[in-house]
N, C-alpha and C positions, 0 to 999 in steps of 0.2 A: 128452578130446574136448569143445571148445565147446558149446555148444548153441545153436540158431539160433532159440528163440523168445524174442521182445522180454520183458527185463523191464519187468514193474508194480511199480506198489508199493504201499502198501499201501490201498489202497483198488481197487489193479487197474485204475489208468490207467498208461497208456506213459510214458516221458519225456518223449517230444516231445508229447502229448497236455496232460502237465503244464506245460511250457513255455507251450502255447499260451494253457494257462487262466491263467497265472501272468501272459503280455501281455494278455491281454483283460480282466483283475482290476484291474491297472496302469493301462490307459491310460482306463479307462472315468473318467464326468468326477464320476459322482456315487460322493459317499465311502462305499466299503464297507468291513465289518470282518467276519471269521472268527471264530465263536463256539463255544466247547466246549458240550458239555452242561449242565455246571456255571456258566457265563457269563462264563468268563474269554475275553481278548480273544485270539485265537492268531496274526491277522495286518489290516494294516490297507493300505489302499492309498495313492499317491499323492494324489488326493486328498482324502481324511481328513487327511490331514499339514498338507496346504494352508490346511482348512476349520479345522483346530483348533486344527494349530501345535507336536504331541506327532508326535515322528518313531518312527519304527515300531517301534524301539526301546522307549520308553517306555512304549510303546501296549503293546507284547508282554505278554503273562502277566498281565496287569493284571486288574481287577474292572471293571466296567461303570462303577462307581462314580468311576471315573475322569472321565469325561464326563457323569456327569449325576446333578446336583445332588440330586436330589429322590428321598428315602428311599423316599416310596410308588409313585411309579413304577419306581423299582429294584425292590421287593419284589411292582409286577403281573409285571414282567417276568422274573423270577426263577422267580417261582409255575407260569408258562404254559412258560419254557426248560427246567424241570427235570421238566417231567410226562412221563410216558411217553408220551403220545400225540404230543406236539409242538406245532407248530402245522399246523392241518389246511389251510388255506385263506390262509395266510399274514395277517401282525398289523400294522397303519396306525395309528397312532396319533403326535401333538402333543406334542412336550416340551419344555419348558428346555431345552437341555443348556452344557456351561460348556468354554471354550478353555484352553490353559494360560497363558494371562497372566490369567487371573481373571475376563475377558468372557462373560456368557451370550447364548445368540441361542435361538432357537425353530426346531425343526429337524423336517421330518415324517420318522419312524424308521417302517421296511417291515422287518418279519423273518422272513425264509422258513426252513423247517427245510430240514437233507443229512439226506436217507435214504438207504441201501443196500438194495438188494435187497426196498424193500418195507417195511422192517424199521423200528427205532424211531429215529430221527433222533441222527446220529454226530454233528453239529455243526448251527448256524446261521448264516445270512447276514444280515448286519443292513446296511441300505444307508439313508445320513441325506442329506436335502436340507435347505439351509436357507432356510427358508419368515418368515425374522425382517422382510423387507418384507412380503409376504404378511399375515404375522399385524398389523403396523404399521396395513397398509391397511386390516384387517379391523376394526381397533379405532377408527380416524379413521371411519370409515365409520358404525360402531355409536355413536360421539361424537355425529357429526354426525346420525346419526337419533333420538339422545335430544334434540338440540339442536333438531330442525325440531318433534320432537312436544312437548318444551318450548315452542317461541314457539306452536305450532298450540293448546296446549292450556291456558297460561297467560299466551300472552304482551299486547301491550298493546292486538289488532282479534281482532274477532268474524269467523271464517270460517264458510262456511255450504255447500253443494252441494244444490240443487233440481234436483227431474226435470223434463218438459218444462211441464208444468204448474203450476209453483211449488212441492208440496211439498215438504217437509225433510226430508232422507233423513241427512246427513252436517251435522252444529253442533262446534262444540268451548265448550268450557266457558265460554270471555268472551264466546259472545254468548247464551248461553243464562242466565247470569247479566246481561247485560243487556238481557234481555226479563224479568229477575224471575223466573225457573227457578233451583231447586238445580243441577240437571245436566242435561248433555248429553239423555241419557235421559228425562228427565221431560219435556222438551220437544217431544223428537223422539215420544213418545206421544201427543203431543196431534194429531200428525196436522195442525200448521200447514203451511199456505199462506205465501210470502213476499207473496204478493197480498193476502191479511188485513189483514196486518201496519199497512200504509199507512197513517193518519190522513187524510190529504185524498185521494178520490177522483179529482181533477186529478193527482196527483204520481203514480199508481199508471199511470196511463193513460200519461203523459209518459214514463214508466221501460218500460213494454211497448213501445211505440212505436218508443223508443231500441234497444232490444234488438233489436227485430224487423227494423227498418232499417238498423243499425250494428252489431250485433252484442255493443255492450259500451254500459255506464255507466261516467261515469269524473267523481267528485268531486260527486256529487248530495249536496243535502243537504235531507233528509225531518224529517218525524217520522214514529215506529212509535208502536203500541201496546207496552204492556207486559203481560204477563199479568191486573196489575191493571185492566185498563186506562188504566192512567197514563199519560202520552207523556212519549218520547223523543228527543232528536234525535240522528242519526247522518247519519255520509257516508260515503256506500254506492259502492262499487266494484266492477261487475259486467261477466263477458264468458260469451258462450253456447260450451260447447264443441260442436262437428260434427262428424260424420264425412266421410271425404272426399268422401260421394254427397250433404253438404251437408246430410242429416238432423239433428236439433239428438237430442243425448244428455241434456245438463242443462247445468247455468247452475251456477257456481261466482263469488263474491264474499267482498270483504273491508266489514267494517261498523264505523267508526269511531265513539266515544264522543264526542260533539263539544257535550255539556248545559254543559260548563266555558268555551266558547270563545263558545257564543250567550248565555248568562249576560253574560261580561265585553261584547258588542257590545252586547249590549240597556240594561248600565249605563252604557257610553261615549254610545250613544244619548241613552238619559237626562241625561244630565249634559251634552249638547250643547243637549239642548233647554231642559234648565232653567238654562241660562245664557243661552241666547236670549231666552226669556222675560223672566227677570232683567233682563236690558239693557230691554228695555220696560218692564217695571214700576218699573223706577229712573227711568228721563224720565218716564213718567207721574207720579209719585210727586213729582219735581223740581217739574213743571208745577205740580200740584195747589198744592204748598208754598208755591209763587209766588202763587197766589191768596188761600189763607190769607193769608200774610203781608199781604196788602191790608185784607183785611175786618179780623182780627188789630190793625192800626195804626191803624186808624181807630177801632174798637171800643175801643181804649188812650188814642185823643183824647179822644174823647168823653166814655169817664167820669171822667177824668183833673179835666176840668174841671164836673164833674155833683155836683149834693148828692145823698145818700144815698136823700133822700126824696122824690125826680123818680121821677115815675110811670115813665119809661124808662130809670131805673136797673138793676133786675132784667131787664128786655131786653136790654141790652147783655150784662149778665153773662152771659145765658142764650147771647148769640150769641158770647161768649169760651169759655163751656162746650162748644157746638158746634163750636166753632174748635180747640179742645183734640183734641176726639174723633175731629175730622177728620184733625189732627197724628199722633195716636195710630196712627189705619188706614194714615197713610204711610210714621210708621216701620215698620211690619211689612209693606209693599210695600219698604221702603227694607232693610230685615232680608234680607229675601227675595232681593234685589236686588245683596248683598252690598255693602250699601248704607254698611260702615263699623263703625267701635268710638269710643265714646266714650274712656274711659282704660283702656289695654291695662297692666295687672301682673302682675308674676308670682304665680298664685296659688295655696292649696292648692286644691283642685277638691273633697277629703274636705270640706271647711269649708261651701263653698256647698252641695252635696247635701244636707249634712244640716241646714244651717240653713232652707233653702228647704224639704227633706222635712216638718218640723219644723210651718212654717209653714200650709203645704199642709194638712195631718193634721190641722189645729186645726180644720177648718171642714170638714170631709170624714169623716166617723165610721165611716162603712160600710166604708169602706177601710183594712185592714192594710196595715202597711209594715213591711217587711223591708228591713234593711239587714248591707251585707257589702262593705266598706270594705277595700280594703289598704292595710298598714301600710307609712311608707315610701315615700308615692306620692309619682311624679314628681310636681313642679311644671309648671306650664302658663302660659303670658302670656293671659290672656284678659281684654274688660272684662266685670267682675262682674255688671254688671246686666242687659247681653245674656244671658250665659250662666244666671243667673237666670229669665229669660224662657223661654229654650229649655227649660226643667223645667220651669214652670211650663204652658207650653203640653204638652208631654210627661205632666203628671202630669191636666191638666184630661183629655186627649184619653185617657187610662187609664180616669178618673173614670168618664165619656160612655158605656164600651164595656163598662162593668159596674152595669148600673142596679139591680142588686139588691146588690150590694157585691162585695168582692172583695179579691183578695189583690194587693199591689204590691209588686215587688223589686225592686232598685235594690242598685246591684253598682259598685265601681271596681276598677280595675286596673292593673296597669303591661303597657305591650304591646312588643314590637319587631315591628315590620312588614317582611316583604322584598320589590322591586319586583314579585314579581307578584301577591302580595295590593293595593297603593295603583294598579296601573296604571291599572284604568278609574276611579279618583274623581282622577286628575290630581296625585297629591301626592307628599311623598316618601317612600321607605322609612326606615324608623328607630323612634325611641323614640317611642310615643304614653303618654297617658293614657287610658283607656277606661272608657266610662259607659254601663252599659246598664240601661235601664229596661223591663222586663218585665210584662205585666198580665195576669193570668184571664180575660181580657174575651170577646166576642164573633167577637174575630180577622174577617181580611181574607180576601176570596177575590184572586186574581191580577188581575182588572181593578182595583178598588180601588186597591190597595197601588201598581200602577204607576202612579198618579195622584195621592197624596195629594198631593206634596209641589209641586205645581203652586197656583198662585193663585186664588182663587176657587172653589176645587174643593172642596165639603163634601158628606159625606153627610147634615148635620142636617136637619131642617125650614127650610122656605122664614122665612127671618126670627131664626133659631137660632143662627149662626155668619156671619163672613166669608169665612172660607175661606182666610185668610190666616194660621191659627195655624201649621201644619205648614210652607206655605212660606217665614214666616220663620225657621222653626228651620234649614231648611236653607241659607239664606241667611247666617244670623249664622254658622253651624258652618264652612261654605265659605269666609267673609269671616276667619274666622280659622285659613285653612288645615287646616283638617280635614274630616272624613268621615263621614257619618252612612249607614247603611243598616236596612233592617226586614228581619224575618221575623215571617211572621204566617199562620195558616191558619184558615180558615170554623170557629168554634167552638172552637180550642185557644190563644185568645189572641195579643198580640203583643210582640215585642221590638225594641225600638230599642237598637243600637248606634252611639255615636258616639265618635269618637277627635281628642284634641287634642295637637300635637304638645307632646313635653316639651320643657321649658326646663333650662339648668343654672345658672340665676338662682335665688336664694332669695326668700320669701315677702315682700313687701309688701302692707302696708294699705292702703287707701286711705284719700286725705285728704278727709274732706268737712266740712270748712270752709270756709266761705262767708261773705265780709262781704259787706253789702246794702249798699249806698251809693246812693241817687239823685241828685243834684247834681253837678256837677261843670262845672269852665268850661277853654274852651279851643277852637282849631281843627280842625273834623272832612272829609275828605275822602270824600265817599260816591260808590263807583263801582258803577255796575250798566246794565243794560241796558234792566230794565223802569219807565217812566214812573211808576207806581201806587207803587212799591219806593222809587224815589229820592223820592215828594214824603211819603210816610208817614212813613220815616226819619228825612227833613228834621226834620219836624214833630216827633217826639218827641222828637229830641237837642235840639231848640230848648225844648223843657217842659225839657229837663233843664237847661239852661244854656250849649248849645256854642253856638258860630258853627259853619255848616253851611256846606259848598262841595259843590254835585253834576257829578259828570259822568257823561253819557249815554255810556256800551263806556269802552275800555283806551287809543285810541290819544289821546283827548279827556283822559281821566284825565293821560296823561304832560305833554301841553300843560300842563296846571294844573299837576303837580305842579314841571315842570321852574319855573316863572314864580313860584309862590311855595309852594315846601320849606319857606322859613326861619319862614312862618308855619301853618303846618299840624304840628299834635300828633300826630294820628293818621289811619290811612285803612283805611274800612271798603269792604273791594274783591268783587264776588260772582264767586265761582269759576269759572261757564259764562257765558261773554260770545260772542257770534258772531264781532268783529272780531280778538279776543287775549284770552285765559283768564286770570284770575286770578293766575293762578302767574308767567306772562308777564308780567304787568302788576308785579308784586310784585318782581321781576327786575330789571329793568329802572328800578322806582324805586331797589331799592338801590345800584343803578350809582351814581345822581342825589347818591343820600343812603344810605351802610352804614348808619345808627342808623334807619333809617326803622320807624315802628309801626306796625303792620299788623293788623286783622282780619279773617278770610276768612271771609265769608258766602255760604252754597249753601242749596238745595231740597232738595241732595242732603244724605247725613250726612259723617261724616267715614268718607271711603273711601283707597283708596291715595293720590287722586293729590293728593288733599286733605295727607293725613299727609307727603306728599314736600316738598309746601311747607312746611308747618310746619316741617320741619325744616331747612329752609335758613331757618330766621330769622322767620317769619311770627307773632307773638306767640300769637293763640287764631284758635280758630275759633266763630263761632256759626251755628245752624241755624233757617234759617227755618221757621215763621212762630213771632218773638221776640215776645213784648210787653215794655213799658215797662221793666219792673223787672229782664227779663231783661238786656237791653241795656244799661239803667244798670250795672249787676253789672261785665258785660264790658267794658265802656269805660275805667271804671274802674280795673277790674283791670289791663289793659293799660296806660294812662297812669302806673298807680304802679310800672309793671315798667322797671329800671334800663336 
């Protein structure tokens, strides 16, 4: 006889009960897996196959270790499936686990214990999601918040957050570092105000103002105090945060380091103005020369023809001596002025330092000198005696700033400069030479130092200086493409650095040989503008022996030169004429005549536009105000030049 109650089995579910769990096992979307006691796998569903790629088959009977990689998390898992209790409250946890083509992903594993009746758990259900975007997002995320508290806490702006009434509740480390804080901490202790902070009282007012009107600053540029109270400049970028009822919470900003960027304006500045300057004290300078050379030729007639033992013998002298001294103060307006170089060669620059140091020290006792020279140094084209000058005024104005003596170091170097070091002194980046002379002295406070190198600007006593040492050094330095600048502070002395571009020319001497000649015969063409210039001229070429022809500007000069070329030797032409310049006029003779002689006389020294003629053919130049013998020299020289 049958029996009409349904078989179980062995767990004491029906078939069709079983069936039912067996589709609902199947079709569910997240991968489950059937776990013995021991941790073997007993069955796996559709999608587990999916997710991992091991069909159920292989999954079957298998070790956990199958899917997942990692020994110690095998062995939590193991610890927790094989204890009598089970799992009480079911186990969530993150793991590796690995596919059968060798891929691992990150998958969140849930394992719930099968109890019976209460009893000790007959299997597990272990059901895996895979969470490998999830955990992706989670790491871009933690990236990116190492990334914002990197730029917040070292990056290149000071952030700040203030309550309604300025103080610092929230700094990160760049700006607390530049207010001159270790940390964050140490600042935010002190309990600052960003309304402290201000240096001008105007700018503090101007920024509330903004704020309270507009709600934000945007590109302000201040100075703060620093801890020390030193100042700083920054550009400050502020907006007030509200709530919607328009209440102000606090004021959050960003604070730029911008000491590097007023630095370079403030030398761009400078260097606009002392070439402004420049330009004026070069016409003046011309002007003066012009005069000179009057009193100068006339002073050269006089005694020319005067006995030794004429009561206004030594008067004259005395007014050539004057005439000298007056020359002297123009080339250092003319220095200043970038007024020119005498003979540019290539030189060592080790050689001048130390022979000029040398010199210097002989008369100077109180002052040590140190020297530290590299081996090796570039060459530089400079002329020698300017550049002798600029030490010379360098090593007096050291003297000056250490009256009870002192220590002098003096240093060369080979440099490479890249364009944002040369940008504000106008030059180019590349190989310099570098010379810097450094003193014990008295040192500069900041108004000072921003004014030395202007004209006429001395701190000495009324009658002590001209005021003209420091700006012809910058002057000559400039005129030979390079760059000088100071540092100096109130009581720790100062350093001048200057840089002259290298050459890949090798060292020349210079020639200073000189024949004296005064006589000489032949036709002289003298072109100039000033009346006083052409008959003083006249007059001494005539002591020397020439026939003298003048012409009043350049376009009168070509009249004569065109009508008689064939009897004119030479033609002394002055550089700055009103109607057509020197150079113009010089031109345009060689059109007349290619072999024509030429000497080109200025006020000015020899500057570019001077050296541009020369080199198209103009034989020398000479610099007003000449006497007798100088002129003779030069006339000369040029008549015996092939």
């Amino acid at each position: 006889m049958k029996s009409t109650v349904k078989r179980k089995d062995y767990r004491g579910t029906s078939t069709k009960e079983e069936e039912m769990l067996k589709h609902v096992f199947e079709s569910l979307q997240e991968a489950l897996l059937l776990i013995s006691r021991e941790g073997t796998i007993r069955s796996v569903n559709r999608a587990f196959t999916e997710l991992t790629g091991f069909s159920k088959e292989e999954a079957k009977e298998r070790s956990l270790r199958l899917i997942c990689p990692s020994e110690d998390h095998i062995q939590s898992l193991y610890s927790i499936l094989c204890s009598r209790e089970g799992i009480k409250e079911g186990l969530k946890m993150d793991m590796e686990l690995l596919k059968k083509n060798g891929e691992t992903f990150y998958g969140e594993v849930s394992v719930s214990s099968i109890k019976k009746d209460g009893g000790p758990p007959t299997g597990f259900v272990m059901e895996i999601r895979d969470v490998s975007e999830r955990k992706r997002e989670k790491e871009r995320y933690a990236e990116m918040e190492e990334i914002c508290k990197h730029i917040f806490d070292d990056g290149l702006f000071g952030f700040f957050k203030a309550d309604p009434k300025g103080h610092l509740f929230n700094v990160n480390r760049v700006l607390a570092n530049m207010l001159g804080f270790d940390s964050p901490d140490n600042l935010l202790k002190e309990s600052i105000s960003i309304n402290e902070l201000f240096v001008e009282e105007e700018d503090r007012e101007k920024a509330l103002t903004l704020l309270e009107r507009e709600g934000v600053i945007k590109g302000f540029e201040v100075q703060l105090f620093r801890k020390n109270r030193t100042k700083t400049w920054v550009l400050l970028n502020i907006r007030a945060i509200k709530e919607k009822d328009r209440n102000l919470l606090y004021y959050e900003g960003i604070v730029e380091d911008i000491n590097y960027k007023k630095n370079l304006e403030r030398q761009f500045i400078q260097a606009q103005k002392m070439e402004a300057i420049g330009t004026l004290a070069g016409g003046i300078a011309h002007d003066f020369n012009n005069l000179l050379m009057g009193i100068q030729g006339y002073a050269s007639l006089m005694l020319y023809s005067m006995e030794h033992s004429s009561p206004n013998y030594e008067k004259l002298k005395n007014i050539e001596a004057l005439v000298e001294s007056g020359a002297n103060l123009t080339k250092q307006l003319l220095g200043f002025a970038r007024g020119g170089k005498y003979q540019v060669l290539p030189t060592d620059i080790n050689d001048v330092v130390d022979k000029t140091a040398i010199m210097f020290g002989r008369t100077k006792k109180d002052i040590r000198i140190h020297k530290r020279f590299e081996k090796n140094l570039f060459t530089a084209e400079v002329d020698r005696g300017q550049i002798e000058q600029v030490l010379i005024n360098l090593f007096q104005n050291a003297w000056q700033a250490m009256p009870g003596g002192g220590e002098l170091y003096l240093e060369t170097k080979n440099v490479v400069l890249d364009e944002t070091y040369v940008k504000p002194y106008s030059v180019k980046p590349g190989r310099y030479v570098k010379i810097s002379v450094t003193d014990t002295g008295v040192g500069m406070d900041e108004k000072t130092k921003n004014r030395i190198f202007e004209p006429f600007f001395t701190t000495k006593e009324m009658g002590r200086g001209s005021g003209l040492g420091l700006a012809s050094v910058y002057g000559i330095v400039k005129n030979h493409h390079g760059m000088i600048n100071v540092y100096s502070e109130k009581g720790h002395g100062t350093t001048f650095n200057i840089y002259f571009p290298a050459s890949a020319k090798e060292v020349q001497k210079e020639d200073m040989d000189h024949e004296v000649i005064l006589k000489g015969t032949g036709s002289i063409l003298i072109v100039d503008d000033e009346e006083t210039i052409l008959e003083v001229t006249k007059e001494l070429l005539n002591l020397l022996g020439y026939r003298v022809i003048t012409a009043k500007g350049g376009r009168e000069a070509l009249e004569v030169y065109r009508e008689k070329k064939d009897e004119i030797d030479l033609v002394i032409v002055d550089m700055i004429m009103p109607d057509m310049d020197g150079g113009e006029v010089f031109e345009f003779m060689r059109m007349i005549n290619p072999d024509v002689k030429a000497i080109l006389s200025s006020g000015y020294s020899l500057n570019g536009h001077a050296s541009s003629i020369l080199e198209k053919g103009c034989k020398a130049f000479i610099q007003k105000p000449f006497n007798l013998d100088e002129l003779a020299k030069k006339v000369k020289e040029v008549l015996n030049t092939p």
